[in-house]
GUPAMAR-483098 format. One record per residue (C-alpha): residue in three letters; x, y, z. Coordinates in steps of 0.001 Angstrom, whole numbers, plus 500000, padded with zeros to 6 digits. Layout:
# GUPAMAR-483098
ALAXYZ
...
# end
This chain:
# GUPAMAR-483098
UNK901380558115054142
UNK904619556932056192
UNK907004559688057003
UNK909608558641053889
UNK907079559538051381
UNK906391562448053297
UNK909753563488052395
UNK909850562540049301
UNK906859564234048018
UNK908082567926049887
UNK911520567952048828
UNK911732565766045667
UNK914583563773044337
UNK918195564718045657
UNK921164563981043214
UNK924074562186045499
UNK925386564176048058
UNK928463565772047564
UNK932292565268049597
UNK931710568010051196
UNK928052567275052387
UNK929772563802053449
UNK932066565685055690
UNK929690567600057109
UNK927634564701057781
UNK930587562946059628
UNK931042565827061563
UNK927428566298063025
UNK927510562549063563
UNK930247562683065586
UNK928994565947067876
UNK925924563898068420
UNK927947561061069640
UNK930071563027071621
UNK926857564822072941
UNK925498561315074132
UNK928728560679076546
UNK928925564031077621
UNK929311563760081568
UNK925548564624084085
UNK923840562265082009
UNK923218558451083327
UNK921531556396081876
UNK920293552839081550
UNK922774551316078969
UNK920872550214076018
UNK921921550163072060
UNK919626552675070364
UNK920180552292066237
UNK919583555642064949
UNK919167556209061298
UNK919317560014060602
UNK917366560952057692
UNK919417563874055931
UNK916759565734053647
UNK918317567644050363
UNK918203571046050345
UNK920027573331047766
UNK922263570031046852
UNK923961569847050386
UNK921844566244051269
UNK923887563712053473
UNK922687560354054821
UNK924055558631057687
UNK923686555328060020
UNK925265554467063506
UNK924974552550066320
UNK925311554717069206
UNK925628553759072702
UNK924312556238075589
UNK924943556103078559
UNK926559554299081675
UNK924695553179085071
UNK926691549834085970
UNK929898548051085960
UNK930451548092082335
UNK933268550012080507
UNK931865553536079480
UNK931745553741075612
UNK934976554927073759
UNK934216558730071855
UNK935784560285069426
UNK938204563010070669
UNK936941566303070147
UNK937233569730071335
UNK934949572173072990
UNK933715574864070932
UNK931792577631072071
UNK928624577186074753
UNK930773573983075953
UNK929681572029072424
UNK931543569447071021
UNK933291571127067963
UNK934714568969065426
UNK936984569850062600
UNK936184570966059424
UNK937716568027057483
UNK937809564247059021
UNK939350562480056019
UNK941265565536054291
UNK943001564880050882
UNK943762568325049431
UNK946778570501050690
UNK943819573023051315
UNK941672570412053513
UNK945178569704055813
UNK945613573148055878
UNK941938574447057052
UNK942556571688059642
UNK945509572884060811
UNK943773576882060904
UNK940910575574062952
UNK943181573723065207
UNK945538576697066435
UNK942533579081066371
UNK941335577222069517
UNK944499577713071337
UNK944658580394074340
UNK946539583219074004
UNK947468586996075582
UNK949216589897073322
UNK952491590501074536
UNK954004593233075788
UNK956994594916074173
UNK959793593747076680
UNK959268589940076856
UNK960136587815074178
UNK959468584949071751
UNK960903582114072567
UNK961491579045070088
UNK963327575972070902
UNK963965573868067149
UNK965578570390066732
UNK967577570703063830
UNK968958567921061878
UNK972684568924061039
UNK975681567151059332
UNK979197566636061390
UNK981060570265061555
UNK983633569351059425
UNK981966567933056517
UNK979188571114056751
UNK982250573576057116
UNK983541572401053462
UNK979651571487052636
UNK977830574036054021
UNK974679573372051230
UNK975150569708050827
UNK972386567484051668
UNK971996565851055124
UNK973968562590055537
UNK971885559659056319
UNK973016557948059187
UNK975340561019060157
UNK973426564087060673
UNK972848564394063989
UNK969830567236065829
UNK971306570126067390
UNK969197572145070031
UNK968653575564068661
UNK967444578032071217
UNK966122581945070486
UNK964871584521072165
UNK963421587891070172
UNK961784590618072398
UNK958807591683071016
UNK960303595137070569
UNK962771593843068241
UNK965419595151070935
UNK967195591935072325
UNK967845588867070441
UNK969460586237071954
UNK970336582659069754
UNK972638579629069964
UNK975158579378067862
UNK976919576962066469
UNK979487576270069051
UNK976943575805071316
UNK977163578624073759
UNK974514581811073861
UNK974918584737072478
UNK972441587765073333
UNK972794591074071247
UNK971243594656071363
UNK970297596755069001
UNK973185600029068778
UNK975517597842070820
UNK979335597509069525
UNK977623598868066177
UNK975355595685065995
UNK971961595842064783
UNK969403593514062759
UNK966261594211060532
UNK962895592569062729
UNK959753592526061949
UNK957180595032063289
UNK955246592443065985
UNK952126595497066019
UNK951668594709062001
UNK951491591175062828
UNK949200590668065545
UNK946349592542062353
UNK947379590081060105
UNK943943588124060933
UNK942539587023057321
UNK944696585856054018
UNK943207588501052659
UNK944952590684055124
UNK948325588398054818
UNK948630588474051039
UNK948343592379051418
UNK951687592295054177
UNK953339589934052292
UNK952880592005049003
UNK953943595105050761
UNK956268594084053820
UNK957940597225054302
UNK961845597324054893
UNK962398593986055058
UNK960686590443054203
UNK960504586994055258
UNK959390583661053470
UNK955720583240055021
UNK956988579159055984
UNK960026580554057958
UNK957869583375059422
UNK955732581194061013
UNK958840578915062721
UNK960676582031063574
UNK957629583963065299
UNK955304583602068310
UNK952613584485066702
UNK948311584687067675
UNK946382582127066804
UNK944079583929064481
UNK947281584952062912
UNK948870581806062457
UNK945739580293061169
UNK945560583307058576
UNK948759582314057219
UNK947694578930056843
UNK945127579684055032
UNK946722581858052992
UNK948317579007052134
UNK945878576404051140
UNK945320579825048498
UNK948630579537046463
UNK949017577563042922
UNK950695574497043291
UNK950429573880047314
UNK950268569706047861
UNK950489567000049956
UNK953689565160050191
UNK952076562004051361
UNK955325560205051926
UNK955616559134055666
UNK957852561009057814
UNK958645560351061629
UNK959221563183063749
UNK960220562280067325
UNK958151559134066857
UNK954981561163065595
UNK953602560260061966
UNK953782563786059980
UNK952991564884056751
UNK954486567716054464
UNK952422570417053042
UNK954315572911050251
UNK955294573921046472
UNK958157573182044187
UNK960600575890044329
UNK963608576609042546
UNK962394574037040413
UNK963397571017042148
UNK962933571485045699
UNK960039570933048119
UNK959669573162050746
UNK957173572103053562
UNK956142572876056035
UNK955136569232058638
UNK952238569151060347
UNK950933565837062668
UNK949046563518060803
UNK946938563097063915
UNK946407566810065672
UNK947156568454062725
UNK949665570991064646
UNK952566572453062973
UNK955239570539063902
UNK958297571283062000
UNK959608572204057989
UNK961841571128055578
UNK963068571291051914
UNK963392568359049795
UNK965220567156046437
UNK961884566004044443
UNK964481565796040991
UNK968106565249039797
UNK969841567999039104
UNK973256570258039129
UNK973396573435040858
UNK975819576264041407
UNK976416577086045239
UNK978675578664047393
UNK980641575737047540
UNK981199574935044168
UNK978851572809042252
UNK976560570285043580
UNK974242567462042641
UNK970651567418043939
UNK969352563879044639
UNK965663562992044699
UNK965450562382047813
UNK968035563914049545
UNK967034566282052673
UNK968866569616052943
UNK967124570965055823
UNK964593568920058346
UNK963773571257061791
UNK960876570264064615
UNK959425572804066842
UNK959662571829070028
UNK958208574672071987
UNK956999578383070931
UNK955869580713073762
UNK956251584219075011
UNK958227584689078146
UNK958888587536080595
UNK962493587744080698
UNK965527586503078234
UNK966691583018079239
UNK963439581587080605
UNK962078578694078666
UNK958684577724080332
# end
């Protein structure tokens, strides 16, 4: 009996394997590739056709066929691998989703992504700093307009610089004329609500996230403007995505959008019922790279400016992320 019937006869009929078993399929498919180019090992060069046979068990049954080229001992060009990163043990880790279509797939993508950043807590006297690109109409026409949508053609980006300490005791922003200005808390009767940075840094699950965001404490932020605003862990950051993927109505805005000549693509809900808020993440990397809120319907508004019109279409806020670290000392960048 060959080794197909073999099969056959211990494990039965499978039904067809499911996405997600395809997924996972792709993904151990590509570890193995990357596995076979992984640098110590020489080889001959020869082309090896392996056919992995992907037994069904409890419904999670994947089949798969490559050609796989291993290894390099002569003049030839070294095969091409698919880009991965290095998990734990030095393994080839691949991400959870290689052809996502749900806001929750680009979303677990994005979590798994950040997780595998490098980071150190803090201490409480240096400071967040984020550096945004934001798009912004002409002063004069946003003085009268100050909610109107972004004028094609004339909105220009402004560099927005900030600096928080993590103590919540310095803040430091640019403002609109251009020029710094750095406040502290009790100072000429200034002060500012901030977040508490040691409630954060435990906000590790959604589970844990929903439960913050439920009960914030003295003051609250919009989860999507937390994350732009703050420096945050990368177990943290990936919680909020996921929390996410978790709320009703979160989608893929698969219109095209260019940020500084990188394809991104909008994740976010309908809110106030006409706007998209989203949050942009690269189409390739799958790192956050910006937000911004979208007209998705006609329609007539009240605002501090009088009435407006909504568009569908128009853009009323479009920001990139151009760097978010922690610093030692206000002013430093890098």
């Amino acid at each position: 009996m060959d080794e197909i019937s073999i099969l056959r006869d211990t494990f039965g009929p499978d039904a067809a394997p499911a996405p997600e078993a395809r997924q996972r399929a792709r993904a151990a498919l590509r570890d193995r590739i990357a596995e076979a180019g992984r640098p110590g090992r020489r080889r001959h060069w020869h082309w090896h056709l392996r056919i992995p046979i992907a037994v069904g068990l409890a419904g999670a049954a994947a089949a798969a066929v490559a050609v796989v080229v291993t290894g390099h001992d002569g003049g030839m060009p070294a095969p091409v691998m698919p880009a991965v990163h290095q998990g734990q043990g030095d393994r080839p880790a691949t991400m959870p989703y290689l052809e996502p279509v749900s806001a929750a797939q680009y979303l677990e993508n994005a979590a798994w992504t950040v997780e595998r950043q490098p980071w150190t807590d803090p201490e409480p006297d240096q400071f967040m700093y984020v550096e945004t690109r934001e798009l912004r109409n002409p002063a004069g026409y946003e003085n009268q307009h100050p909610n109107g949508s972004l004028l094609p053609g004339k909105a220009k980006y402004r560099r927005i610089q900030e600096w928080q300490r993590i103590d919540g005791e310095v803040w430091a922003r640019t403002r609109n004329t251009g020029k710094i200005e750095v406040d502290r808390q009790g100072e000429d009767g200034v002060s500012w609500g901030v977040l508490d940075y040691s409630r954060l840094r435990e906000l590790t699950t959604p589970e844990k996230v929903r439960d913050y965001l439920d009960h914030p404490g003295p003051i609250s932020m919009d989860p999507a403007a937390l994350i732009g605003r703050y420096v945050l862990p990368p177990k943290v950051e990936a919680a909020f995505f996921r929390y996410l993927a978790q709320l009703p109505g979160m989608k893929v805005n698969q219109d095209a959008v260019n940020i500084d000549g990188r394809p991104a693509i909008g994740m976010g809900r309908i809110e106030e019922g006409n706007l998209s808020k989203e949050l942009l993440f690269d189409k390739r990397t799958y790192r956050l790279i910006g937000d911004r809120l979208i007209v998705v319907a006609d329609e007539r508004k009240d605002s501090d400016d009088g009435f407006r019109v909504d568009h569908k279409g128009d853009v009323l806020r479009q920001v990139i992320y151009t760097k978010q670290i922690i610093v030692d000392k206000l002013f430093d960048t890098k």
